[in-house]
N, C-alpha and C positions, 0 to 999 in steps of 0.2 A: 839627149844631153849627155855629156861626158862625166863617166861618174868622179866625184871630186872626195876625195878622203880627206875629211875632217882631220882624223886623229892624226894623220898622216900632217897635215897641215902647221898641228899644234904639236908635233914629232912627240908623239903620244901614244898609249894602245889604249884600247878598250876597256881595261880594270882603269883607267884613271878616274881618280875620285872628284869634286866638286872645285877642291883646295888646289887638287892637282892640273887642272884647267884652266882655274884662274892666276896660277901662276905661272904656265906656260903662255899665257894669253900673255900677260904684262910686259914676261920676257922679250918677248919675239916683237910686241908692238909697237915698244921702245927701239928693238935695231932694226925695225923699217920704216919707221914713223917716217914720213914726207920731210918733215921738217930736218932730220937728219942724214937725209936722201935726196938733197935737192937734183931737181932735174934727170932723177933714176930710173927710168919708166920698170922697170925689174922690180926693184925694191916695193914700186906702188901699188904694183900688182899683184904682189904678196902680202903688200900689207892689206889690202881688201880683200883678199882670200884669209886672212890671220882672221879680221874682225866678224867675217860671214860665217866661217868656222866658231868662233869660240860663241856667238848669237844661236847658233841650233846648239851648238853642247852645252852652255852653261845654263840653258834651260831643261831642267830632268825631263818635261812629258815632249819634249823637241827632241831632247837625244835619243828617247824611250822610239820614237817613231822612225829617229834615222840610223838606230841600231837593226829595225825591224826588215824596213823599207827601202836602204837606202838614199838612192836619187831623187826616188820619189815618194819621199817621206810627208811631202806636202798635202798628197790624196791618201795618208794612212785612214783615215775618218769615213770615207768614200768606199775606201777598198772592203775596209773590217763592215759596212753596211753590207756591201754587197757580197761577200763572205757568208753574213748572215742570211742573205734573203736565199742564195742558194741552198746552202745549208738543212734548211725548213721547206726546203722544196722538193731536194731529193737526197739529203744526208751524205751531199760531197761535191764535189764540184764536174761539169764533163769533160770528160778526156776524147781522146780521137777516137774513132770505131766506133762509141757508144762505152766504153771501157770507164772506169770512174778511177782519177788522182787524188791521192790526200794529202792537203800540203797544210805543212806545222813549222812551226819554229822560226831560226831566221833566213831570209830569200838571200840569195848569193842575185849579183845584178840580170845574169843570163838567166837563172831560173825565172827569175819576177818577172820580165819581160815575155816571158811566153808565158805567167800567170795572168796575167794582164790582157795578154791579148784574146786567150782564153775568156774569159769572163766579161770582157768586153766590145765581144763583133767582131778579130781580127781571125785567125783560124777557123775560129771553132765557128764561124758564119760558114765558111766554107763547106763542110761535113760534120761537124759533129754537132752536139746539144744546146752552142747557143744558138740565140734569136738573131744573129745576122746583125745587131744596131751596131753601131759603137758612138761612144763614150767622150769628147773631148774633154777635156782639163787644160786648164791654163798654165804655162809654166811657173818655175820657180822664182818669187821675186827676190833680185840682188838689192843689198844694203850697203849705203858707201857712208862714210863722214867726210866732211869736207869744214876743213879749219879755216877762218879768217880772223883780221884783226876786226873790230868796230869799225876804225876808219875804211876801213877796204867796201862796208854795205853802207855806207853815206849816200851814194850812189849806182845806179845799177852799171852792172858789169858783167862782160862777158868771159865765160873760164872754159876752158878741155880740162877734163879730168880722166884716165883711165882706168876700165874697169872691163877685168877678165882679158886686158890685152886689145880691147879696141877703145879709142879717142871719142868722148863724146862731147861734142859742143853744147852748153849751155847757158841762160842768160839769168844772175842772179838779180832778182830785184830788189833794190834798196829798201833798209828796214825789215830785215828778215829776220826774225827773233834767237835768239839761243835755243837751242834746243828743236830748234822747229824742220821739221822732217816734208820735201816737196818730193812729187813723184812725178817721173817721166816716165812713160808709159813705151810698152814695147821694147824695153831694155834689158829686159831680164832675160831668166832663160827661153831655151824654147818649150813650145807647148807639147802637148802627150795625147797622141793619137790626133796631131792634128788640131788641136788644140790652137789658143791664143799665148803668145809672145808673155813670161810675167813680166815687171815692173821694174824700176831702179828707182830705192827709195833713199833719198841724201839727207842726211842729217847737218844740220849746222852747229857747230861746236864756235862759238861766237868770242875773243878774247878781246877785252876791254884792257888798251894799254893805257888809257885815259886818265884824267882827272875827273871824269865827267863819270856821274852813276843813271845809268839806263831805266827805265820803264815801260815798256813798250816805247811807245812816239814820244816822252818828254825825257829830259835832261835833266839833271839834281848837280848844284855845284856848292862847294861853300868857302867863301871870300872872305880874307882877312881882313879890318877894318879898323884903324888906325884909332885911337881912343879922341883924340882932336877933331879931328875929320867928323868922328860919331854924334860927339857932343855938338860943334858948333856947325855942322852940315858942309856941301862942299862938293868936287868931283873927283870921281876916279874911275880909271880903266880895267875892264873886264875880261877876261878870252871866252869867247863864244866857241863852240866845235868850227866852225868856220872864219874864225879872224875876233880881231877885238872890237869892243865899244865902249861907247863913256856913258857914264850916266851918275847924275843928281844924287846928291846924299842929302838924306833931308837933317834938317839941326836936330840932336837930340834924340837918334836913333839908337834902341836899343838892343842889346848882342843876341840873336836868333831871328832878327828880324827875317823877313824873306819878301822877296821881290820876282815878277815874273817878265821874262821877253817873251811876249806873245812870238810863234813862229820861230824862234831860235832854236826850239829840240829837234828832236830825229824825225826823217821821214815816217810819212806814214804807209804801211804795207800796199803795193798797188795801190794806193793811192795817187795819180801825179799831181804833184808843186804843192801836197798837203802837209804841214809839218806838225808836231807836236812843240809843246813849249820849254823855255830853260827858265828852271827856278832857281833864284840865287838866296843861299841864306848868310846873312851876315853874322861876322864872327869878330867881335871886338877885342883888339890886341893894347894889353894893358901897358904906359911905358914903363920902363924899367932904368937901372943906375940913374935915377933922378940928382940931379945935383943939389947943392946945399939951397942955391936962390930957388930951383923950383920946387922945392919940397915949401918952401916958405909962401911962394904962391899960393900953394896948392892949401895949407892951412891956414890961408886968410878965406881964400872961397871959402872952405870947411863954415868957416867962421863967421862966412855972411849965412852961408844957409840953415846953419844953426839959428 
């Protein structure tokens, strides 16, 4: 895999501090963002290098690993074992001949790559002191976000997104949550020493341009409701996520009341033709510049219910 410079990325060096990262991240993700880059295949593909960059650096023991390691910062945990177990076996690691290398500090790419294959079956299978095995590790899994409206996962849908410079087709299924992260598998980088394909894991960053307040599978809405209508019942029209309906006002309703349409919320996840339900809560609108006759009305009722 092609080594990919973070810092470089977030046009940054290696003394940048936590503060320093995260305002480099914010900068650069605003003048790539998709959204201000429509249809930029350039822009997109930076901007997912921006977010996988500032993911391994704004985490300390992630940066700590890809200061050390580099590329393959993912098998730091693997590598520092098997460091050890040589180590207590013969107080260094083998080199060619039978000769012993000591290696410290941090690996530049081309040295790690022959440390690596040293200690794991590639050379040093050939003549020197290791055991001939080797070692796969899976590769490095990419992280994308992927923005939609609410309405856009009502229904499932198909999207190409680009990541790393190649098109990947995929099918979003309606009802995907915020926040919620699917993996396609074999999208990531490649594997190390032969190794399996890592991951492409997408995030959905979900915006609600709605009226309508989500919960997983149901709807929450709340509807004005006319003080007349309330008190002596009646009908009135609603917006559903998908069109309107009427419904029954019973006499004498009072303001918070809440009512449900079975089946009118959000799909439910892989589930098909499952839905969740829409709650309506009513909210009584008092009238207002009453005139002189009806304020006289309105103090005769006073005056019966008294």
């Amino acid at each position: 895999m092609d080594f990919i410079d973070y810092y470089k990325i977030l046009e940054l060096d290696k003394s940048a501090t936590q503060a320093d990262i995260k305002k480099a991240y914010r900068k650069l993700a605003r003048k790539f963002h998709p959204d201000l880059n429509p249809n930029d295949k350039t822009a997109q593909a930076k901007f997912q290098q921006i977010n996988e960059a500032n993911e391994v650096l704004s985490d300390p023991e992630n940066r700590k690993k890809y200061d050390e390691y580099g590329k393959d910062w993912k098998h730091a945990d693997q590598f520092e074992q098997a460091k050890q177990q040589r180590s207590q076996g013969g107080g260094g690691f083998g080199g060619f001949g039978g000769g012993q290398q000591q290696y410290s500090g941090n690996f530049d790419d081309d040295r790690f790559s022959d440390f690596f294959e040293e200690m794991f079956g590639g050379r040093a299978g050939a003549g020197g002191t290791g055991r001939g095995r080797t070692t796969h590790f899976k590769g490095q899994d990419f992280n994308a976000e992927l923005q939609l409206n609410l309405k856009d996962i009502y229904t499932s849908q198909k999207q190409t997104i680009t990541v790393n410079g190649k098109n990947i087709r995929l099918t979003i299924p309606a009802g995907v949550e915020n926040g919620q992260t699917i993996k396609i598998k074999g999208h990531g980088g490649p594997g190390v020493q032969g190794g399996p394909k890592g991951d492409l894991l997408i995030t959905f960053n979900i915006r609600n341009n709605t009226n309508f307040k989500r919960e997983k599978e149901n709807l929450y809405a709340t509807v004005d409701l006319d003080f007349y209508t309330a008190l002596l019942g009646g009908e009135i029209t609603v917006d559903t996520f998908t069109g309107k309906v009427k419904l029954t006002v019973k006499p004498e309703t009072q303001s918070g009341t809440k009512v449900k349409l079975k089946g009118k919320g959000f799909p439910k996840y892989k589930k098909e033709a499952q839905f969740g339900d829409l709650y309506i809560t009513y909210q009584i609108k008092m009238p207002s510049d009453l005139s002189a006759k009806e304020k006289e009305l309105f103090q005769e009722l006073q005056k019966l219910r008294s």
